[in-house]
C-alpha positions as a printed Julia matrix, in Angstrom:
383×3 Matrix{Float64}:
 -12.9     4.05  -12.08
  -9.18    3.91  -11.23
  -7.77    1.71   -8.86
  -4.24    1.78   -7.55
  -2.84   -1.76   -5.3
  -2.81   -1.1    -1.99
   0.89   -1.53   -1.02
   1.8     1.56   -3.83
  -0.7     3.75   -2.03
   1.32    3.02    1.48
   4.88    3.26   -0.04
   3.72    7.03   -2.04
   2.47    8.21    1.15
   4.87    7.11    3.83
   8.31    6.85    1.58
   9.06    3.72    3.46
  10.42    2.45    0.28
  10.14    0.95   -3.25
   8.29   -2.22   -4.31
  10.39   -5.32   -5.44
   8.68   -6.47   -8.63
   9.74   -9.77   -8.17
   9.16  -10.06   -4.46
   6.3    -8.3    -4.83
   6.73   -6.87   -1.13
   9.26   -4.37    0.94
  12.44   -4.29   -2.04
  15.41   -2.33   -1.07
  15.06    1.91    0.65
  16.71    4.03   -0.65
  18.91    6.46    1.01
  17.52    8.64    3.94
  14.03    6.43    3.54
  12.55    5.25    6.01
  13.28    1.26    6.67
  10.89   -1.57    8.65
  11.76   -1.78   12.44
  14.5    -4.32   12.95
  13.1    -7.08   15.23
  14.59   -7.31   19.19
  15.42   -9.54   21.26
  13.88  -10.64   24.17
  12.86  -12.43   27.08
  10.3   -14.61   26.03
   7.24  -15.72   28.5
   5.3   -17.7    26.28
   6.21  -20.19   23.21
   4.57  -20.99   19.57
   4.6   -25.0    19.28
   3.44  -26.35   15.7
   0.86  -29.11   15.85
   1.11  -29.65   11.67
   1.74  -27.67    8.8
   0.97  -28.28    5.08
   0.82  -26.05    2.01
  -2.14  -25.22   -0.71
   0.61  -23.72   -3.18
   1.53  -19.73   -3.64
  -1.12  -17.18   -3.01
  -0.3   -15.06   -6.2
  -0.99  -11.78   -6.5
  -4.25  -12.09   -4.17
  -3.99  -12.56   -0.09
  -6.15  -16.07    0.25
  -6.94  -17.33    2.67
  -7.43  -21.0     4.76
 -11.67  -21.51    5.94
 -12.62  -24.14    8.51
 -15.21  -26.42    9.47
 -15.96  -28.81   12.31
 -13.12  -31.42   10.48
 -11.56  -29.73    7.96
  -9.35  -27.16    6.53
 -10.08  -25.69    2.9
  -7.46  -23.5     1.07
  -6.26  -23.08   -2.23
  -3.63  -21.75   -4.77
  -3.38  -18.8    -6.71
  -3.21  -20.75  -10.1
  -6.49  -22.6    -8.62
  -5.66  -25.85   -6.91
  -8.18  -26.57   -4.38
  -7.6   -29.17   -1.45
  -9.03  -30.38    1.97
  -6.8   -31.23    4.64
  -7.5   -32.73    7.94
  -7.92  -30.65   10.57
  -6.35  -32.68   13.77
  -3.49  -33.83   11.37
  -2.96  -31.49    8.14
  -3.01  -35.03    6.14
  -4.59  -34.2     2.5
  -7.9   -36.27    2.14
  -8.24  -34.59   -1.94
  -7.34  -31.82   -4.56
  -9.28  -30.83   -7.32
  -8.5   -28.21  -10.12
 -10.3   -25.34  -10.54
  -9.05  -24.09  -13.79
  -9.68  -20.38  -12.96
  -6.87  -17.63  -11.56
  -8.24  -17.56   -7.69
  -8.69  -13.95   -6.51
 -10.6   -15.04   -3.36
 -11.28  -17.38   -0.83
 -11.88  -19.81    0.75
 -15.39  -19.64    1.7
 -17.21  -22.22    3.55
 -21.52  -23.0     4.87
 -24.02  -24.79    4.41
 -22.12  -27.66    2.9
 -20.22  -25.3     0.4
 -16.36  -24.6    -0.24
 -16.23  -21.34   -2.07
 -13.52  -19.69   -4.55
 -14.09  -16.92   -6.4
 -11.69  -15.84   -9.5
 -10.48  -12.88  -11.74
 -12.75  -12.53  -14.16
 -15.92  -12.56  -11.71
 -16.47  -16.44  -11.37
 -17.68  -18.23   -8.25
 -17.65  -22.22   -7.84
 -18.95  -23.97   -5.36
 -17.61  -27.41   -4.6
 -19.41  -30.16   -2.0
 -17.29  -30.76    1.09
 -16.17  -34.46   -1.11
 -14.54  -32.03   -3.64
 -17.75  -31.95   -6.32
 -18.37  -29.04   -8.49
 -21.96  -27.93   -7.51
 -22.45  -25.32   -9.65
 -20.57  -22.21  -11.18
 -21.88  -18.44  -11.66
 -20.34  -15.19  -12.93
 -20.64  -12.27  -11.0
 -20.35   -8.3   -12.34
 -16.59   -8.08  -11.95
 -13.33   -9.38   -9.87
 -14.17  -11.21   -6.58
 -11.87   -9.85   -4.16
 -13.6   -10.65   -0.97
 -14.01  -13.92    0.31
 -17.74  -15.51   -0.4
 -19.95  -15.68    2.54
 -22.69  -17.98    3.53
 -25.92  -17.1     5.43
 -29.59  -18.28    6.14
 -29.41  -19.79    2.46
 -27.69  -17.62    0.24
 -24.03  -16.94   -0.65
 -22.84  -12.85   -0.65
 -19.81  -12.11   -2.77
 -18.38   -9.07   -2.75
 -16.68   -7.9    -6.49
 -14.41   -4.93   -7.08
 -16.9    -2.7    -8.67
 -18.3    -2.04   -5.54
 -20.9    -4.85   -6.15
 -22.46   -7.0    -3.3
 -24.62  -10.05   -4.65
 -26.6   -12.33   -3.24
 -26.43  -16.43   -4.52
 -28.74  -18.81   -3.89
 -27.03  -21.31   -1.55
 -29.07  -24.51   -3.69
 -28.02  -23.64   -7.85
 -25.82  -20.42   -7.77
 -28.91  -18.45   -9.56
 -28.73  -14.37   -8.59
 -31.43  -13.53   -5.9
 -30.4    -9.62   -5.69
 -27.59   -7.23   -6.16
 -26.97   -4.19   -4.02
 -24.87   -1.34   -6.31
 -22.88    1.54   -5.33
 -21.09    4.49   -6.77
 -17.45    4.9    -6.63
 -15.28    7.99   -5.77
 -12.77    8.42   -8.96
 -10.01    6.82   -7.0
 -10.0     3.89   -4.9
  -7.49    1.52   -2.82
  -7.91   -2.22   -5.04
  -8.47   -3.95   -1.48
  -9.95   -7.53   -0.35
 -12.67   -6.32    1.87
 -15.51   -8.42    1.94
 -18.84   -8.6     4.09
 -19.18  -10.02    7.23
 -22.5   -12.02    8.01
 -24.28  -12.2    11.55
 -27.77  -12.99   11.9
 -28.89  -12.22    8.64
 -27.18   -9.32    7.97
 -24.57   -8.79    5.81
 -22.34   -5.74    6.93
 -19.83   -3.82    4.35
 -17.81   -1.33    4.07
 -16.91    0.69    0.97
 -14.85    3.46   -0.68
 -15.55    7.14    0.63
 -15.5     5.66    4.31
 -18.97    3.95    4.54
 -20.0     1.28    6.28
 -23.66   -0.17    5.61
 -25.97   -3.2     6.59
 -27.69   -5.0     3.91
 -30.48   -7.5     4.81
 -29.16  -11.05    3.46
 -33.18  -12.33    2.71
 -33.78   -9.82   -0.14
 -30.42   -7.44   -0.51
 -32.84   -4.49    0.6
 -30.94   -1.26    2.83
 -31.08   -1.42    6.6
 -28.74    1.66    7.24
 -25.66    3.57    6.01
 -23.33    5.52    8.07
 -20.09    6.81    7.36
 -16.6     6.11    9.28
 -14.95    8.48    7.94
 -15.12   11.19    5.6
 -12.71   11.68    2.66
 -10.61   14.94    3.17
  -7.37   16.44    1.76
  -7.14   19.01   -1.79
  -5.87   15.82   -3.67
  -7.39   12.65   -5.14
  -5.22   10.6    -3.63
  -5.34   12.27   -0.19
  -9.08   11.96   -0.24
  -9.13    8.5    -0.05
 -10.81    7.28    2.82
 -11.69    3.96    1.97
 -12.86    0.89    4.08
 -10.77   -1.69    2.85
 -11.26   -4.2     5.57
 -13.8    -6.31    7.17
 -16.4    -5.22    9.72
 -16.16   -6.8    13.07
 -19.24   -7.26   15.5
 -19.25   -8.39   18.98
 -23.2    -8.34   20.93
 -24.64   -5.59   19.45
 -21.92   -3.69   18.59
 -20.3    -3.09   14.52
 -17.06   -1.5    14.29
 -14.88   -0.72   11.12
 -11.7     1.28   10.25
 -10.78    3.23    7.2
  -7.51    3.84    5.24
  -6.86    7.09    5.45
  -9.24    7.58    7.77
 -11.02    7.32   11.67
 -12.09    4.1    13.46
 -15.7     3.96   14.33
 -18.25    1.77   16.38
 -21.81    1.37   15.53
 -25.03   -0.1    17.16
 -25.42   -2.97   15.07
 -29.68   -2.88   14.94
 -29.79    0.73   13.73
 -26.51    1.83   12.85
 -26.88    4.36   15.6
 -23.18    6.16   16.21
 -21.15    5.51   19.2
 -17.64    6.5    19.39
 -15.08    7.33   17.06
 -11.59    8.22   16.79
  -8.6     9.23   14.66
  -7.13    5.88   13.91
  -6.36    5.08   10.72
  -5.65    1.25    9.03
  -6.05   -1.13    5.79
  -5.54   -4.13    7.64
  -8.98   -4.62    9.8
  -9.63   -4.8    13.7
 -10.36   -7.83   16.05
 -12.57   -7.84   19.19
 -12.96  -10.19   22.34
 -14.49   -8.92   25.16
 -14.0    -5.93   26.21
 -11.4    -4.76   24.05
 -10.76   -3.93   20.3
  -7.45   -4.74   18.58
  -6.17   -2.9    15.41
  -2.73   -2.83   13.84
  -2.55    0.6    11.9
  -0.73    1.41    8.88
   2.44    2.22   10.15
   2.02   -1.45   11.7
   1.57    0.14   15.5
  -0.46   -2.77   17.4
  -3.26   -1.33   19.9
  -5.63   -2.36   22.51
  -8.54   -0.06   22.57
 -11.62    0.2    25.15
 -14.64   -1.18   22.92
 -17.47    0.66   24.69
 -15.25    4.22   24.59
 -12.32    3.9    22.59
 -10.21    4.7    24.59
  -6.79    3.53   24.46
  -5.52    0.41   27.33
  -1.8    -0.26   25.53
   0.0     0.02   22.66
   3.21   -1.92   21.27
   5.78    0.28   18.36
   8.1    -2.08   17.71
   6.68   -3.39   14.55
   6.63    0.04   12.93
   6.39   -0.62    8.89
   6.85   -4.12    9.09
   3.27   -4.79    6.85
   1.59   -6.34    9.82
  -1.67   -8.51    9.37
  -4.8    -7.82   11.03
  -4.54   -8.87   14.93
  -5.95  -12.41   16.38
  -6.62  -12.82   19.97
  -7.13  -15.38   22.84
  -7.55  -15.5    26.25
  -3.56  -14.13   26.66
  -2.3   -13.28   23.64
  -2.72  -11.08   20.29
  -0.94  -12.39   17.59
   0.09  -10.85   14.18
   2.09  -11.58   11.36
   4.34   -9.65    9.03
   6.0    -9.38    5.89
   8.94  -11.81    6.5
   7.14  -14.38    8.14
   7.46  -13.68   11.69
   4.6   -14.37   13.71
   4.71  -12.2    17.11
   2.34  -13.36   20.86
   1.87   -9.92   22.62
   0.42   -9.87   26.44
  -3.34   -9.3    26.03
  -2.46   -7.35   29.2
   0.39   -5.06   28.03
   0.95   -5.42   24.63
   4.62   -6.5    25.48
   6.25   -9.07   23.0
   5.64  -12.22   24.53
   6.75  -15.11   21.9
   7.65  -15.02   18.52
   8.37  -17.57   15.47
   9.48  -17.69   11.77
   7.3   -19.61    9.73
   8.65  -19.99    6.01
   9.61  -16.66    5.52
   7.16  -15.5     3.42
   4.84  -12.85    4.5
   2.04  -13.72    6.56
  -0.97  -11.36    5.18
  -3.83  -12.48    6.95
  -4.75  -12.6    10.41
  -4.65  -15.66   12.11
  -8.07  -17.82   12.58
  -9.07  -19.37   16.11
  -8.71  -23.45   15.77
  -9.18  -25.76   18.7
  -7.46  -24.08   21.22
  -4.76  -22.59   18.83
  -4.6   -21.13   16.0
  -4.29  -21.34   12.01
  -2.24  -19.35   10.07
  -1.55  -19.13    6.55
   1.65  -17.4     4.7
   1.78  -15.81    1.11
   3.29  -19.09   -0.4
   0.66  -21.11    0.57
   2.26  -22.9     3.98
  -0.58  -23.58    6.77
   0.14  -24.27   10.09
  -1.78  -25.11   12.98
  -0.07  -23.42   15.97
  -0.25  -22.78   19.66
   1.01  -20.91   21.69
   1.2   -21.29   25.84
């Protein structure tokens, strides 16, 4: 199975540029190419204020991510330097080491802090920073491990989905899938909601795996892979599924948009939208950033479109957050950006540390928590 990096995929199709082996992001165009918008000014109606921020040490090669629970923040490093801060005051309470090259995480439930690594491994420390137990899984754990009614699901890169048992780490069932012959090397994982798990996979499709005993609910497709070429029949899924009610809805690379009924997997809309990044919903409206980093309000029930905002164009946006006024995103020189939830008009913007900002940012008591590529967290609102 071959598997090309994401970010090559995007720079061969669009042209937007060449990939600094150092910076391992946006290098220099070259001539005629075309370049990431150049940010505006403007006048502001809103303002970011930091509460704390902290670091857990460069991501790597890997997009990790910070996990929270009711009093804590989890993150780690990309050389595998765990640590627990405090979630009202980013103070460190402990670090361990993990001793394993982190490809994913961090995962947290039932009492468990989850990594998972490079060669397939998957720890599981107490919330006081114990190893509980260690297993190896079929291949790379790209996606981060997710808890559920007992039982951890970890998603590998060989299109694997296993199922952990949330007491010892001992295999309870694996759910397989073929491959097309080329794939995008993404960080898609599973998202879990009342005892489902819900996936999506190369080829466009999406699918909803019972969590008790890894057993096939339904499989529907997003979008289907077209194009004369390998490489422009990828259609992969390469983010996470997001519900809201009854409701699943996932976006492809390469691909369409699509909205499911979550029992069934009974269609309900669709539409020509295309992103690797991954979607957020509240209320009554969906949020993607597409590939060419244009940010968009859509109508859940019909798709339809409400606003959309262009001035980001190839600037490697993250995956949208939103709150009662505000969708936030990041990008690849550390900007984070407040759009109107009614508009989609910039609202407020800050620099964090420069570095690019990969993931989207996660809801934390009445703010927000973001996380950059070399490991600085900060807990943020914005008003």
């Amino acid at each position: 199975m071959k598997k090309l990096p994401l970010l090559l995929i995007l720079l061969g199709l669009s042209g937007c540029g060449t990939v600094d082996t150092v910076k391992g992001w946006m290098g220099k165009t070259t001539a005629g190419a075309a370049e990431p918008a150049k940010l505006t000014e403007f006048a502001g109606t809103a303002k970011f204020t930091e509460r704390w921020h902290g670091n857990f040490g460069d991501s790597g090669a890997n997009p990790l991510q910070a996990a929270l629970t009711s009093d804590a923040v989890y993150g780690v490093s990309g050389h595998g330097v765990l640590a627990r801060l405090d979630r009202a005051t980013g103070r460190q309470v402990w670090s361990v080491e993990s001793k394993i090259v982190v490809s994913a995480g961090v995962g947290t439930g039932e009492g468990l802090v989850l990594i998972g690594s490079d060669k397939g491994e998957v720890l599981a420390y107490s919330e006081d920073g114990k190893l509980r137990w260690k297993h190896t899984v079929s291949s790379e754990v790209l996606g981060v491990p997710q808890v559920g009614d007992g039982v951890v699901v970890v998603r590998s890169g060989d299109s694997h989905i296993t199922g952990l048992s949330v007491a010892d780490g001992k295999t309870l069932w694996v759910y397989e899938r073929s491959t097309p012959a080329l794939v995008v090397r993404s960080h898609a994982g599973v998202t879990v909601h009342r005892g489902v798990a819900y996936a999506g996979f190369a080829g466009g499709k999406l699918v909803a795996i019972k969590i008790a005993d890894g057993s096939l609910l339904w499989e529907n497709s997003v979008s289907l892979p077209r194009g004369n070429t390998e490489l422009e029949r990828i259609s992969d899924v390469t983010s996470n599924p997001v519900l809201s009610d009854t409701q699943v809805c996932a976006i492809a690379f390469q691909g369409r948009l699509a909205c499911y009924e979550a029992g069934q997997g009974s269609p309900l809309w669709n539409r020509d939208v295309e992103s690797d990044k991954g979607l957020f919903i509240l209320r009554k409206q969906l949020y993607v950033s597409d590939s060419r980093g244009i940010v968009m309000a859509l109508d859940k029930d019909s798709g339809s479109t409400v606003w959309k905002n262009d001035q980001l164009l190839l600037r490697d946006t993250s995956a949208p957050y939103a709150d009662d006024h505000f969708v936030v995103i990041g990008d690849y020189q550390g900007f984070l950006h407040g759009l109107s939830r009614e508009d989609g008009h910039f609202a407020a913007r800050i620099k964090l540390d420069g570095s690019a900002i990969q993931n989207a940012p996660v809801e934390m008591d009445n703010g927000m928590l973001v996380q950059t590529r070399s490991g600085g967290v900060y807990s943020l609102t914005i008003k």
